[in-house]
C-alpha positions as CSV (number, residue, x, y, z in Angstrom):
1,X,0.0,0.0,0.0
2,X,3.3,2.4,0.6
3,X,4.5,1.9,-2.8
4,X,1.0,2.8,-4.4
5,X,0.6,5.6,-2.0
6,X,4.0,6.9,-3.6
7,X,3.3,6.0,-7.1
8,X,-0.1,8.2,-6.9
9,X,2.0,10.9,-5.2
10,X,4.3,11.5,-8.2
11,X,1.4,10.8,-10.4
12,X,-0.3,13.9,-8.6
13,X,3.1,15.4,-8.8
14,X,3.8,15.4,-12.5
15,X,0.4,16.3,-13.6
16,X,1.2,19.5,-11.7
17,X,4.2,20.0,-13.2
18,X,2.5,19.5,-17.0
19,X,0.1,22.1,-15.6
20,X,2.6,25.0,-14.8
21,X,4.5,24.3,-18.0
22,X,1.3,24.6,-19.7
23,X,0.7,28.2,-18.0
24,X,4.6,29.1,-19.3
25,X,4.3,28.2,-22.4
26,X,0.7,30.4,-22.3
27,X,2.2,33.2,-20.7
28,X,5.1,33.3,-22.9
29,X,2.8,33.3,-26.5
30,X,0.4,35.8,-24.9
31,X,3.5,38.1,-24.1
32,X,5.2,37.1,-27.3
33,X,2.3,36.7,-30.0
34,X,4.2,38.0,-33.4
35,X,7.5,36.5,-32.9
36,X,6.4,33.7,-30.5
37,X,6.9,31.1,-33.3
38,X,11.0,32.2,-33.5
39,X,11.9,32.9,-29.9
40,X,9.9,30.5,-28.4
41,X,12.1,27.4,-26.9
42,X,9.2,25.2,-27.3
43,X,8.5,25.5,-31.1
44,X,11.9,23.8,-31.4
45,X,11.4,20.2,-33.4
46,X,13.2,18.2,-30.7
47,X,11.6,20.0,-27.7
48,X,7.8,19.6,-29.5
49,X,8.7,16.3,-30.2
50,X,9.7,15.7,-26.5
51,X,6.5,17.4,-25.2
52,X,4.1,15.5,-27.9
53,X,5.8,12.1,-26.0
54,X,5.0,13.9,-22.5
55,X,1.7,14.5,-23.1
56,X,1.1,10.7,-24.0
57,X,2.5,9.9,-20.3
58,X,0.0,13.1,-19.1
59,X,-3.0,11.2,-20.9
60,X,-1.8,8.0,-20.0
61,X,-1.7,8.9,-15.6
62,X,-5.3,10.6,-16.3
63,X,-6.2,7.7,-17.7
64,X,-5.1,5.5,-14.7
65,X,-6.5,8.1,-11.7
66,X,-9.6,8.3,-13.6
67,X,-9.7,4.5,-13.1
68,X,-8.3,4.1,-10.1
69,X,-10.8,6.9,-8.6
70,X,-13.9,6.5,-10.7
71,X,-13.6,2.7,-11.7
72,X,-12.6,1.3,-8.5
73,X,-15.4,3.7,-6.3
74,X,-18.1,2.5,-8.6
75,X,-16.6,-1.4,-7.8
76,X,-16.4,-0.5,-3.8
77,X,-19.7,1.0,-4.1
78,X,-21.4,-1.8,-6.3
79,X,-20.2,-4.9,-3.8
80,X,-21.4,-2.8,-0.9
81,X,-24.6,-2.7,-2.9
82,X,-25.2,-5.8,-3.9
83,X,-24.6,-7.4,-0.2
84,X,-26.4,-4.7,2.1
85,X,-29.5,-6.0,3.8
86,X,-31.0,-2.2,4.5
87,X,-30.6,1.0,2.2
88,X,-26.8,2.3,2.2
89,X,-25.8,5.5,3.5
90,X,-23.9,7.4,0.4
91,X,-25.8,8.4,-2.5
92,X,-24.0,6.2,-4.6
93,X,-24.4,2.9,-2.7
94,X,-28.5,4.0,-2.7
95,X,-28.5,4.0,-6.4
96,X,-26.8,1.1,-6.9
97,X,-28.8,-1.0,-4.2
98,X,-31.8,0.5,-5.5
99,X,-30.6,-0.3,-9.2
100,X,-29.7,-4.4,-7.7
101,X,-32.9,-4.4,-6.2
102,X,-35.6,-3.1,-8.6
103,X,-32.8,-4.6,-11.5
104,X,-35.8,-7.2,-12.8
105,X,-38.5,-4.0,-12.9
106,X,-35.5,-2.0,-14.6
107,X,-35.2,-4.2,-17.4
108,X,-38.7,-5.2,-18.1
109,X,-38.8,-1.0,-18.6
110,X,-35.7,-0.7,-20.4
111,X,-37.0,-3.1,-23.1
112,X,-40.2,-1.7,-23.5
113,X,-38.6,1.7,-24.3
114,X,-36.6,0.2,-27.0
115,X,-39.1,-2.1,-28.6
116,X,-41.9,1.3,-28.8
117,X,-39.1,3.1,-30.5
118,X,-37.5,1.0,-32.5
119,X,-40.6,-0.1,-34.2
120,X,-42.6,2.5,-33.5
121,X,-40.2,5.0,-35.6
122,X,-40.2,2.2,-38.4
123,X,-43.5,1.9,-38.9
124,X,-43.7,5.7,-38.7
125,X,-41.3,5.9,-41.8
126,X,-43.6,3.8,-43.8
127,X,-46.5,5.8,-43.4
128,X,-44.8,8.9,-43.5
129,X,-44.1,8.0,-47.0
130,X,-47.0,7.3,-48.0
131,X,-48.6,10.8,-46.4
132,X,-45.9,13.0,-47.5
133,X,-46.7,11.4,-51.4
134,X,-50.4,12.8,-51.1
135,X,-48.9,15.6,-48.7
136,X,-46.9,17.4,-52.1
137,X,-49.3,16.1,-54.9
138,X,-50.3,19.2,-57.3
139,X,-53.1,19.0,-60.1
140,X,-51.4,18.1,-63.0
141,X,-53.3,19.8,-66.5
142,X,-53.0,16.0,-68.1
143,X,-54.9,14.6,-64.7
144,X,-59.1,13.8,-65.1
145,X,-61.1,15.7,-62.7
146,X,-61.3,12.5,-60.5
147,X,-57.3,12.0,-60.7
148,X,-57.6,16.4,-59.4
149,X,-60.3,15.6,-56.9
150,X,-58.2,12.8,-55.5
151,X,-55.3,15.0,-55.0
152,X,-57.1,17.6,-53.7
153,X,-58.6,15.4,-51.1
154,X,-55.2,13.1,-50.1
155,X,-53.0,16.7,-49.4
156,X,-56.1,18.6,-47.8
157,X,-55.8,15.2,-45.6
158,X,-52.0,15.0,-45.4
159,X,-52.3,18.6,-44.3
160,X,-55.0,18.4,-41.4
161,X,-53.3,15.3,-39.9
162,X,-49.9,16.9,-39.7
163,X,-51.2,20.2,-38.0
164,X,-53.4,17.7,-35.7
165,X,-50.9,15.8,-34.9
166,X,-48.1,18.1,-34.2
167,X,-50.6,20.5,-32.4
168,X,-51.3,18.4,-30.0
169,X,-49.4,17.0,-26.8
170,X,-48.3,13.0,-27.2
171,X,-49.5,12.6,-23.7
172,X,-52.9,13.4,-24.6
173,X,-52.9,11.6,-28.0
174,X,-52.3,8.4,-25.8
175,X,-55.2,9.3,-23.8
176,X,-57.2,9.5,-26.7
177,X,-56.1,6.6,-28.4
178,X,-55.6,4.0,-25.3
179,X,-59.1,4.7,-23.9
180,X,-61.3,5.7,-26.9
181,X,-60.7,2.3,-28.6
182,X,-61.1,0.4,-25.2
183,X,-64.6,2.4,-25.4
184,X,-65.3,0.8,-28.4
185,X,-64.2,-2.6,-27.5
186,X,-66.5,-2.3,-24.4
187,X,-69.7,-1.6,-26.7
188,X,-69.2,-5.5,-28.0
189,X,-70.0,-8.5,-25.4
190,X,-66.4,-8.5,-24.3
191,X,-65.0,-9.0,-20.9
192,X,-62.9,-6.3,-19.7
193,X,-60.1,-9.2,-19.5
194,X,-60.5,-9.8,-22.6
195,X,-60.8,-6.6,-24.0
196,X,-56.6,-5.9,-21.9
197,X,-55.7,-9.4,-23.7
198,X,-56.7,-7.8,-27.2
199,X,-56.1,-3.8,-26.6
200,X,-52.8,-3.8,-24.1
201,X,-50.9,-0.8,-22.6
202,X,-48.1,-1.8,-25.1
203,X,-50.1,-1.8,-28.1
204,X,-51.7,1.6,-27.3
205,X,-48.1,3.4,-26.9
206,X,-46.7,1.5,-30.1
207,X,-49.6,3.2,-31.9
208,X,-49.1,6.8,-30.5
209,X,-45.8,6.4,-30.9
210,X,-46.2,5.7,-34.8
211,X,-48.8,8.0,-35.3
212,X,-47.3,10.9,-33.8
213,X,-44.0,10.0,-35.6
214,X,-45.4,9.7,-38.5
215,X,-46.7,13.4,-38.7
216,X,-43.2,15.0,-38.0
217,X,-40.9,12.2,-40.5
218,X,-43.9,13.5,-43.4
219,X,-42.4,16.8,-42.7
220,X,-39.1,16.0,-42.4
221,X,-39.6,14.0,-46.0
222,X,-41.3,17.2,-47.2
223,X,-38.4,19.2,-46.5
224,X,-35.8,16.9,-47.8
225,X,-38.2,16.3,-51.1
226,X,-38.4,19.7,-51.6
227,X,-34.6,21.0,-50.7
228,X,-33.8,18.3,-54.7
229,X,-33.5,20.8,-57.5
230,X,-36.8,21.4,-59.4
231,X,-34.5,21.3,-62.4
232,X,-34.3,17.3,-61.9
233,X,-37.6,17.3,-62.1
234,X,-38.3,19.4,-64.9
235,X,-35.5,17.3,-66.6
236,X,-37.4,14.1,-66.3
237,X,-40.6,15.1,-67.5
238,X,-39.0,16.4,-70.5
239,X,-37.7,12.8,-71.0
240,X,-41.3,11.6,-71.3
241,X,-41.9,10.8,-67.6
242,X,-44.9,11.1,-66.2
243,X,-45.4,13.3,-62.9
244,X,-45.5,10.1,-60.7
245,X,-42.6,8.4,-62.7
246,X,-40.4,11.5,-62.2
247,X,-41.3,11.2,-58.1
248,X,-40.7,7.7,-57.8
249,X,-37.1,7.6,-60.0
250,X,-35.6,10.7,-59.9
251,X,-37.0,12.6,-56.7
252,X,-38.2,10.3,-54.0
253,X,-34.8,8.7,-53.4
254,X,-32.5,12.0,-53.4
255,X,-35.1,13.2,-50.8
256,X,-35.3,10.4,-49.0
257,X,-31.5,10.6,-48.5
258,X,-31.4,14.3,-47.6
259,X,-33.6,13.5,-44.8
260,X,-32.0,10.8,-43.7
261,X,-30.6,13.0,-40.6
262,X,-33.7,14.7,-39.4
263,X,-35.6,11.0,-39.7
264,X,-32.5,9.0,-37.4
265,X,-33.6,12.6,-34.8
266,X,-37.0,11.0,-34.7
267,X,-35.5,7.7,-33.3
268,X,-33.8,9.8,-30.4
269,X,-36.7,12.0,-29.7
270,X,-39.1,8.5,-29.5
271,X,-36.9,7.1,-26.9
272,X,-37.7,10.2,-24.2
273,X,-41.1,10.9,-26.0
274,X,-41.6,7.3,-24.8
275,X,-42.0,8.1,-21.4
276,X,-45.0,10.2,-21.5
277,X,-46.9,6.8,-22.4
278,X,-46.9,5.7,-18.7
279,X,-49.9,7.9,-18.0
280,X,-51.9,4.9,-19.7
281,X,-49.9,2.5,-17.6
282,X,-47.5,1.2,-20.4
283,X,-44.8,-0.5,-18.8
284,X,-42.0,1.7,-20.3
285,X,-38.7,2.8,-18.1
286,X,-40.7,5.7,-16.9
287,X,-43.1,3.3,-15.1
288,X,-40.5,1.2,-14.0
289,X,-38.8,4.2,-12.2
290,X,-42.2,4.9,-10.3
291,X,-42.4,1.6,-9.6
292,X,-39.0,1.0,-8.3
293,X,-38.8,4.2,-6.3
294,X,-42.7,3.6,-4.5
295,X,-41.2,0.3,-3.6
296,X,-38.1,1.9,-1.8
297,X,-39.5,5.0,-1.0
298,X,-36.5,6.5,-3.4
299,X,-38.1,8.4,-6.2
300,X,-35.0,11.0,-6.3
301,X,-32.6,7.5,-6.5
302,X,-34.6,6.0,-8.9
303,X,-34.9,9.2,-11.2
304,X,-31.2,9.8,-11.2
305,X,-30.5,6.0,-12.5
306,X,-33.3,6.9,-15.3
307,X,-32.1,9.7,-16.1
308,X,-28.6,7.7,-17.1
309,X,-30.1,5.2,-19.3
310,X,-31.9,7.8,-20.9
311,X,-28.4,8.8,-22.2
312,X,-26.3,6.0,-22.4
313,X,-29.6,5.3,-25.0
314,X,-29.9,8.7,-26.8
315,X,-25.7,8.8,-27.3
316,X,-26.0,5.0,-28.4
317,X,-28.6,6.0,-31.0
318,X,-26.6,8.8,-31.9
319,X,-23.4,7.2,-32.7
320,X,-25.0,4.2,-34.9
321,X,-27.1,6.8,-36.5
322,X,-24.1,9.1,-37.5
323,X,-22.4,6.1,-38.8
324,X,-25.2,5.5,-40.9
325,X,-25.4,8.8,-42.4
326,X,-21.5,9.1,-43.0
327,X,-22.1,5.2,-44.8
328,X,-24.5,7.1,-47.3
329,X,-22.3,10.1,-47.6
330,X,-25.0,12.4,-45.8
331,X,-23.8,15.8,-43.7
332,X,-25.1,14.0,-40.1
333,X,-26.6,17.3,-38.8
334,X,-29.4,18.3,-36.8
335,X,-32.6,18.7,-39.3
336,X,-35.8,19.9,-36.9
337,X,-38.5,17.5,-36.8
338,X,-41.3,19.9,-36.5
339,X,-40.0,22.3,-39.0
340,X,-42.5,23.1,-42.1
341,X,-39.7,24.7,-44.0
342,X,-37.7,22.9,-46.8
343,X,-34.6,21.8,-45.7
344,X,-31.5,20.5,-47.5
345,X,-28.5,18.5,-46.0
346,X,-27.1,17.8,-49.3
347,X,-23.5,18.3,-48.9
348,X,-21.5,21.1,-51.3
């Protein structure tokens, strides 16, 4: 224990020393800003080349006080955890005990979350396609006035469910959805067993979830349909393509690409949205956390441990979803979901 005590010491000891040369070196440019790059004794090749190597041992001591501090306090803390028969002392131990303890209720949450947004956001895209084809469709002078009256009617429709939609709190559209179609289900001979076997909490969220999705990707497919030059466009129904055949083939797909980066924001938005859906008792992390911290009596606990697998989640989804877009050669930057203006990620 004496010689690791010591080894720590000139650990602490070195990292101050790296600090005041740091401040030297700062000092001396501030002091010497025009002619800094000639009088300065550490633009030198051999002397930058010494203090690049430095700085590897610098990183490489953080690196093993950040373990030794952080890594080994979350261990201490954990086994402390994991064996106590009453609630720890230290705010860390409570988490964790109450983390070991509610761990089954945690998980059975956790997957909910990522099952309603996974596939709720899927779905969503699908339908979002299909609404944001009637959403843009203009009278075309070749169309019959049933072909007109059709497009009139699918983007007046397009149109009133996006504003609906995206007028309206999630919370409430769960509400709506969740106990309106148990209303109808009750006007048939079924049991009210029955009626949960058929209708569950889980199915009620997966459908807000996809319809409230599906209203903000039609716009974010809007935007991205609308930010591909007209001249494409223009250029294919010259070429004897019909209004349809110059969507599908030429349009659609550079669209679809340009939103690629607002429509992976919907994924990351549907994994907090999700926790609004525990007003009508769906299962999700959000109900877990109540659950877990009723049981204990540690809602402040149990909200902190939430709170990080709400990020670890979001900064998962984010990472896989800026690989995606870099795979298809797409600017992976924030595009607004709720945003009614054309947008265009295309990069220059």
């Amino acid at each position: 224990m004496a010689n690791a005590y010591m080894v720590e010491v000139v650990m602490y000891y070195i990292l101050i020393a790296w600090l005041v040369l740091s401040a030297v070196a700062l000092v001396f440019k501030l002091a010497k800003w025009r002619t800094y790059a000639d009088e300065s004794l550490f633009t030198k090749p051999a002397v930058a080349r010494l203090l690049r190597y430095v700085s590897y041992v610098v990183w490489l001591i953080v690196a093993v006080l950040v373990v030794d501090r952080i890594g080994m306090g979350l261990a201490s803390a954990w086994a402390v955890a994991s064996t106590a028969t009453s609630m720890p002392e230290t705010t860390l131990e409570r988490m964790l005990y109450v983390l070991y303890k509610g761990r089954g209720t945690f998980y059975e949450g956790f997957k909910t979350t990522v099952l309603l947004a996974v596939f709720g956001t899927s779905i969503a895209f699908f339908l979002a396609l299909l609404l944001v084809f009637l959403r843009i469709q203009v009278v075309d002078r070749s169309d019959n006035d049933f072909v007109r009256f059709l497009k009139v009617v699918g983007s007046g429709f397009a149109k009133v469910y996006s504003t609906v939609v995206r007028g309206t709190p999630m919370m409430v559209q769960a509400m709506i959805i969740f106990f309106g179609v148990f209303g109808l289900f009750k006007m048939t001979n079924l049991t009210t067993t029955q009626i949960n076997g058929i209708w569950s909490t889980f199915a009620a969220g997966l459908v807000t979830i996809t319809l409230n999705s599906t209203a903000y990707m039609m716009e974010v497919l809007r935007g991205g349909i609308e930010s591909v030059d007209m001249g494409q466009a223009e250029a294919a129904r010259s070429l004897g393509l019909s209004q349809w055949q110059a969507m599908r083939k030429v349009v659609f797909p550079q669209g679809v690409k340009f939103a690629i980066p607002g429509l992976s924001n919907e994924l990351i938005i549907n994994i907090k949205d999700s926790s609004v859906l525990s007003v009508i008792g769906t299962f999700d992390l959000m109900f877990a956390t109540t659950t877990v911290g009723g049981t204990y009596y540690r809602q402040f606990d149990a909200a902190l441990i939430t709170s990080i697998i709400y990020l670890c989640l979001t900064m998962l989804a984010s990472w896989l979803l800026n690989r995606l877009a870099r795979r298809l050669e797409v600017a992976a930057v924030k595009v607004g979901s709720t945003s009614d203006q054309p947008i265009n990620v295309e990069e220059k």
